[in-house]
C-alpha positions in Angstrom: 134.2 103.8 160.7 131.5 105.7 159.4 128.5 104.0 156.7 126.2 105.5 155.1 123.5 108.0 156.5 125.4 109.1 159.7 125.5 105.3 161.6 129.3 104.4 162.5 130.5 101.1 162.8 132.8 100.1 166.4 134.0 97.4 168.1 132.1 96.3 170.9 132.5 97.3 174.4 132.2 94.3 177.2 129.3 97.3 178.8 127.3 97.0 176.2 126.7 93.4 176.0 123.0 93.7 176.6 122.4 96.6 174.3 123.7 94.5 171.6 122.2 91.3 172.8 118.5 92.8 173.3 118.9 94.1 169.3 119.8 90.8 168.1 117.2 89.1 169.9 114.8 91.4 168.4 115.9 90.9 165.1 115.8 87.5 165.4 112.2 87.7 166.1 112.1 89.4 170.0 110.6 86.3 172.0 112.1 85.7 175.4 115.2 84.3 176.2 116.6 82.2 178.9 119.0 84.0 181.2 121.2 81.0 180.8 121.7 81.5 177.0 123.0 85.2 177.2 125.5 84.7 180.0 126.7 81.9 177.9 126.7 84.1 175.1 128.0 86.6 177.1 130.9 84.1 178.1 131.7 82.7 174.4 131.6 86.2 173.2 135.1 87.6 171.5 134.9 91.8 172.5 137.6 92.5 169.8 136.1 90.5 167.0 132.4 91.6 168.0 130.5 94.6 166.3 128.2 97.3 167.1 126.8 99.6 164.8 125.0 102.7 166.6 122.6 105.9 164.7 123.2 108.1 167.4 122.8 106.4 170.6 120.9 103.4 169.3 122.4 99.9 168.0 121.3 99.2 164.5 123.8 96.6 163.5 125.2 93.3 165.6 128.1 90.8 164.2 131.1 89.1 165.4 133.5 86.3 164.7 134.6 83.4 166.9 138.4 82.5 166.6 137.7 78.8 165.6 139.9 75.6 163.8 137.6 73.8 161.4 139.0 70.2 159.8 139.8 70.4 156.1 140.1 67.3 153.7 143.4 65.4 154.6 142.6 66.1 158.5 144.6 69.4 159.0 143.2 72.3 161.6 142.9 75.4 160.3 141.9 78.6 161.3 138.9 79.7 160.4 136.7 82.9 161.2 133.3 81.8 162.6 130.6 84.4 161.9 127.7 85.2 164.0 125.3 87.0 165.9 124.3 88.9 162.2 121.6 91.6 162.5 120.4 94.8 161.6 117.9 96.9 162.3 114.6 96.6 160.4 114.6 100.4 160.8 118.3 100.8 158.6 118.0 98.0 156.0 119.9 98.9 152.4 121.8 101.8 153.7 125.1 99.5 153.6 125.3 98.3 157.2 125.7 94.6 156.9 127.8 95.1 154.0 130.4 97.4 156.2 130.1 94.7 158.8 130.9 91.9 156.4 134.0 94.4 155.0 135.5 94.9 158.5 135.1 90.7 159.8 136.9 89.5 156.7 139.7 92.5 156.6 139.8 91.2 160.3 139.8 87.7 159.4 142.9 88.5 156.6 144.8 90.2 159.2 144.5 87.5 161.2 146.0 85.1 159.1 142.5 82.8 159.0 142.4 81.6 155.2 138.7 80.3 155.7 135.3 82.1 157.1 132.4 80.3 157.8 128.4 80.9 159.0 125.3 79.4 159.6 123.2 81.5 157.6 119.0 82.4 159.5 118.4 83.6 155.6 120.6 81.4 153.4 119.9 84.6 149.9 122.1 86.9 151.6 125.4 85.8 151.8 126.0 84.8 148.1 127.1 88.4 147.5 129.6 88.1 150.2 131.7 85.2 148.5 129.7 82.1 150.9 128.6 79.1 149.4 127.2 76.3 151.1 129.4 73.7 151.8 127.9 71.2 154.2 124.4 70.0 154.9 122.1 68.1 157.5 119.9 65.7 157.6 116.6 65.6 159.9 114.6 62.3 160.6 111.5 61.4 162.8 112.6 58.1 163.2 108.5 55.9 163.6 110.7 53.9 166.8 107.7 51.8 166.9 107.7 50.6 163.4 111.0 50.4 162.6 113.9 48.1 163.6 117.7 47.8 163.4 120.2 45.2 161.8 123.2 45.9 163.9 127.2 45.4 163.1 128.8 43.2 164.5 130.9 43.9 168.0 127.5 45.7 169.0 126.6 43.5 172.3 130.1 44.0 173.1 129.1 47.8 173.9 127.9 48.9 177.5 125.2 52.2 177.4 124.7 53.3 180.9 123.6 56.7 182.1 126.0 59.6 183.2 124.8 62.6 184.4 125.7 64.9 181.8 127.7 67.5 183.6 130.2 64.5 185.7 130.7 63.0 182.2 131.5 65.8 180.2 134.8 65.8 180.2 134.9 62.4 178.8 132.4 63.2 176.5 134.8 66.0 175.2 137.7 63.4 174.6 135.1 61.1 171.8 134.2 64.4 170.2 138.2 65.6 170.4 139.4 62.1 169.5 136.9 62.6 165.9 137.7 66.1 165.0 140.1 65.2 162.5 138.1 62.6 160.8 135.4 64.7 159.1 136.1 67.8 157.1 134.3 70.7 159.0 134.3 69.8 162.2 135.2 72.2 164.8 138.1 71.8 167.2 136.4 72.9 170.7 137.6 76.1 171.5 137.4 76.7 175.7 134.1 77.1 177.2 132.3 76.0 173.8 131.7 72.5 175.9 129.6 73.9 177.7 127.3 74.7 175.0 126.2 71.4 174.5 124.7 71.6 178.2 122.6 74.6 177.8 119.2 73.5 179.4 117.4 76.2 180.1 113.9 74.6 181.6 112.3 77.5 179.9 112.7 76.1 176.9 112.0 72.3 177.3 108.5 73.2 176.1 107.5 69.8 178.2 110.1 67.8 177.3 112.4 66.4 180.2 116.0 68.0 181.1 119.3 67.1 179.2 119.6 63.7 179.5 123.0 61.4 178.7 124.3 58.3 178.2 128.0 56.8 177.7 129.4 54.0 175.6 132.0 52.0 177.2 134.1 49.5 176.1 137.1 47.4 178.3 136.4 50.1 180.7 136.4 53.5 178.8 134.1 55.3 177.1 133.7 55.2 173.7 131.0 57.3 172.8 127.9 58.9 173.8 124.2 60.6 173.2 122.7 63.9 174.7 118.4 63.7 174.4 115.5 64.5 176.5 112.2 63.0 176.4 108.8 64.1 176.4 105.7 61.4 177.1 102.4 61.5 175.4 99.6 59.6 175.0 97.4 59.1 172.0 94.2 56.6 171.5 96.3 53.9 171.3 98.2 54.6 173.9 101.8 55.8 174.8 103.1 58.0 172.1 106.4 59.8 173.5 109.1 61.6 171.8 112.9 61.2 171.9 114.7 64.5 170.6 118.6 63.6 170.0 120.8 66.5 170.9 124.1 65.0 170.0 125.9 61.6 169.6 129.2 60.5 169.2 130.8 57.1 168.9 134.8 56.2 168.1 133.8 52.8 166.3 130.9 51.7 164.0 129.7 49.4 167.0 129.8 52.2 169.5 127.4 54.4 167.3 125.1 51.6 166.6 125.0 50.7 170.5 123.7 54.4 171.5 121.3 54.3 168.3 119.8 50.7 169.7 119.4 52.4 173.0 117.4 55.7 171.4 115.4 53.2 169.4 114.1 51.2 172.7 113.4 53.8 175.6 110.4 52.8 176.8 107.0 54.7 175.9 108.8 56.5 173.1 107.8 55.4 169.8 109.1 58.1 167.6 113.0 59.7 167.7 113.6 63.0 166.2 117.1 63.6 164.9 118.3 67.1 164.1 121.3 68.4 161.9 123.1 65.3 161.8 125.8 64.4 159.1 124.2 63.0 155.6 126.2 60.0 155.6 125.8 58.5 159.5 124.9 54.6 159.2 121.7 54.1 160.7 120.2 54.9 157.5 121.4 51.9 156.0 120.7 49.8 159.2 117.0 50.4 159.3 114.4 48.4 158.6 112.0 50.8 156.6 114.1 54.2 155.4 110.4 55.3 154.6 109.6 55.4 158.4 112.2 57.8 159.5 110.7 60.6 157.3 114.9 61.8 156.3 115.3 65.2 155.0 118.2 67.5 154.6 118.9 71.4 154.5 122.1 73.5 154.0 124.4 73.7 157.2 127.7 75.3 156.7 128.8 78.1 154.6 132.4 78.4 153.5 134.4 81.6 152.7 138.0 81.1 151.3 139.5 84.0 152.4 142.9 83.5 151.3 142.2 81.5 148.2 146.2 80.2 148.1 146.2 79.9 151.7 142.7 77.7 151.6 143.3 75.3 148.9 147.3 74.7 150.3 145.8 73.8 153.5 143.8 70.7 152.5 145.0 67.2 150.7 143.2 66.2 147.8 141.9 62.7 147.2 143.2 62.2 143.3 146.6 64.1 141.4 145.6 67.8 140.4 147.0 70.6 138.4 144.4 72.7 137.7 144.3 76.6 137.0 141.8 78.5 138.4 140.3 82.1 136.7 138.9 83.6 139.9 136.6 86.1 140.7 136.5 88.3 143.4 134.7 91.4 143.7 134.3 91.5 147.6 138.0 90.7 148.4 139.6 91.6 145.5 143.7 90.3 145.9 141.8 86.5 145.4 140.5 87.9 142.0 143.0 86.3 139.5 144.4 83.0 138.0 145.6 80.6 140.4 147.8 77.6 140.3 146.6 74.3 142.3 148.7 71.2 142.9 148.3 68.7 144.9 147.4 65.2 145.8 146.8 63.0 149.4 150.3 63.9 150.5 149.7 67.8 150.3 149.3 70.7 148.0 150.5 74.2 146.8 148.3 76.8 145.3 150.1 79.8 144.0 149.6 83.0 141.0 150.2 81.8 138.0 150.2 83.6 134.6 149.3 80.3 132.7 146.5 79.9 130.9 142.9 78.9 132.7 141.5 75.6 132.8 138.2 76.6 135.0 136.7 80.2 135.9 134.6 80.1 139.0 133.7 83.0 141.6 135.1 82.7 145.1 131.5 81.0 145.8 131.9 77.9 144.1 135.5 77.6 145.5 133.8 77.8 149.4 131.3 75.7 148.2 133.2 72.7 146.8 136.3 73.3 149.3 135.3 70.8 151.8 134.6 68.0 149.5 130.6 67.7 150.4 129.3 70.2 146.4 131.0 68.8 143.7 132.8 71.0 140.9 130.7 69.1 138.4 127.6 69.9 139.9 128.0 73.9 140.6 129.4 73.6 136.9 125.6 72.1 135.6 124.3 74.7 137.4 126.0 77.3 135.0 128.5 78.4 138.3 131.8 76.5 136.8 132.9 76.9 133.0 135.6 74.3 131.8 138.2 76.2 130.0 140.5 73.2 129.3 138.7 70.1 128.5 138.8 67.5 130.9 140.0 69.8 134.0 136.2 69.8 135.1 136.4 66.2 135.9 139.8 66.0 137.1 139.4 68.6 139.9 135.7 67.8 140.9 137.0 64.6 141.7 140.3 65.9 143.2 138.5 68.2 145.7 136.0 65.2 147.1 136.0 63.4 150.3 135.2 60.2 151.5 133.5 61.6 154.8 130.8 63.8 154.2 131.8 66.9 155.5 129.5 68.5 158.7 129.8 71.5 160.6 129.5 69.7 164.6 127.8 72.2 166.1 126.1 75.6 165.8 128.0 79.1 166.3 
């Protein structure tokens, strides 16, 4: 496929893996890194949904897609297009190469029959124009461990934390992180070798800080959640002043999660626990003693593309009765541009064309925004991205489309 100023646009070959790899870790800044990470990349790497795009004999553009299943509202498993490894070229920039590569991964995506897309985005202004909005976010804490206690639930004592080594126990650590896929809308089923992702260590990149370290809940016998960290000890005038950094944590029960949480909490010599792009909603913030302490913040995480807008919206359940028309633009994938007919509740839904009049007009944006219950209709409407056509229809579908569960994209792509 040719763009623009001679550069053509192919899919990538397994032999030039590096080539591409060396150009996206230059656009992303050029430091070195680990072995480890680009034979795992290597590994994950899908060579018929990965992109190259050469001027002459050089690579000036990188993207790819991961065949994933993300959880929608109501607990279904859909397949969704995972974008990733985006760059191009600081040499070719507005001479349409990331727009060609965005054309071909959703064409791809369509033929594929995946009604969703979805990114992590390094530069969150650019994917607007490509129909993404964000649809999930995180939340960041350094937790003052020294300062700040927990009120636990009850059935916590009843909870065994022991130590595993983090490669014997992973495949029990995969059945708690299995076992919760369908409870929280944008969560990713594990796709093989992805599990091994969450064991990446390179010592290169402990920067001090211990190796991967892991514990297991247990209850009667089986395990019933767990926590990935590593530590790293310092000392200050006052003393010991060490940092926990959580990598990931998992519990099937309220008293599970609160069990590894106590155990972060109390390591000794650690007084302050840094938590990174965990889910908004997680319960420790309402089981500390002083909120203030732990320093919370959150930033976007997920963005959602509806591919197939009737495809998308049938796929989830919706918490409240709706029957809703949609006016919907589309300029990038023009056959969602049109009025569309949504109805549904808990039970299930259909969303077809419709000639009927509109109740709300919207852009494919605020549809991947709001689609897994975490941006409400209401809010994007404020915002001057929703207009109510039929009074009353805001309300009713902003409140159709929510979840209980904060929705959470589980782990980077």
């Amino acid at each position: 496929m040719g763009i623009d100023g001679g550069t053509e646009l192919k899919t990538l070959r397994p032999e030039e893996f590096d080539r591409w790899w060396d150009h996206l870790a230059r656009a992303f800044g050029g430091g070195p890194a680990p072995l480890e990470e680009r034979e795992l990349d290597r590994s994950l790497t899908e060579f018929d949904r990965s992109l190259a795009v050469w001027d002459a004999d050089a690579i000036v553009g990188t993207s790819g897609a991961f065949s994933f299943r993300m959880t929608v509202p109501g607990g279904a498993v859909v397949p969704t297009a995972g974008v990733t490894m985006v760059s191009v070229s600081a040499t070719h920039r507005r001479r349409g190469v990331l727009t060609a590569m965005m054309r071909r991964l959703l064409d791809d995506a369509r033929a594929k029959g995946e009604p969703l897309a979805a990114l992590f985005a390094s530069e969150p202004a650019i994917y607007g124009r490509f129909g993404y909005g964000s649809a999930t976010f995180q939340l960041h804490a350094e937790i003052d461990t020294g300062r700040v206690s927990l009120a636990l639930p009850e059935g916590t004592d009843e909870v065994r934390v022991r130590y595993a080594s983090p490669t014997e126990a992973l495949a029990e650590c995969e059945a708690v992180y299995a076992a919760l896929v369908p409870r929280r809308p944008g969560m990713l089923a594990r796709q093989p070798g992805w599990e091994r992702a969450a064991l990446l260590d390179p010592e290169s990149g402990r920067e001090g800080a211990s190796a991967l370290q892991c514990v297991v809940a247990e209850r009667d016998g089986r395990v019933t959640g767990y926590a990935r960290f590593c530590t790293k000890l310092g000392w200050g005038p006052s003393g010991h002043d060490g940092t926990v950094t959580l990598k990931d944590l998992a519990g099937l029960d309220p008293a599970s999660e609160a069990a590894l949480w106590r155990f972060l909490f109390g390591i000794d010599l650690m007084t302050t626990l840094a938590v990174r792009g965990r889910p908004v909603d997680e319960a420790w913030q309402h089981q500390v003693s002083d909120l203030r302490r732990c320093v919370p913040r959150t930033r976007d995480g997920g963005y959602v593309r509806l591919v197939e807008v009737g495809a998308a919206l049938s796929a989830r359940t919706y918490q409240a009765p709706v029957d809703v028309v949609f006016e919907v633009e589309d300029a990038f994938c023009p056959w969602n541009t049109g009025r569309w007919r949504l109805t549904g509740d808990s039970k299930g839904a259909s969303c077809e064309r419709t000639s009927d009049p509109a109740d709300l007009a919207l852009s494919v944006r605020e549809l991947g925004a709001a689609y897994l219950g975490g941006v409400t209709l209401l809010s994007l409407a404020a915002a001057g991205r929703v207009r109510e056509l039929r009074p009353g229809s805001l309300t009713e579908a902003s409140v159709a489309f929510g979840s209980p569960v904060t929705p959470w994209v589980s782990h980077g792509f």
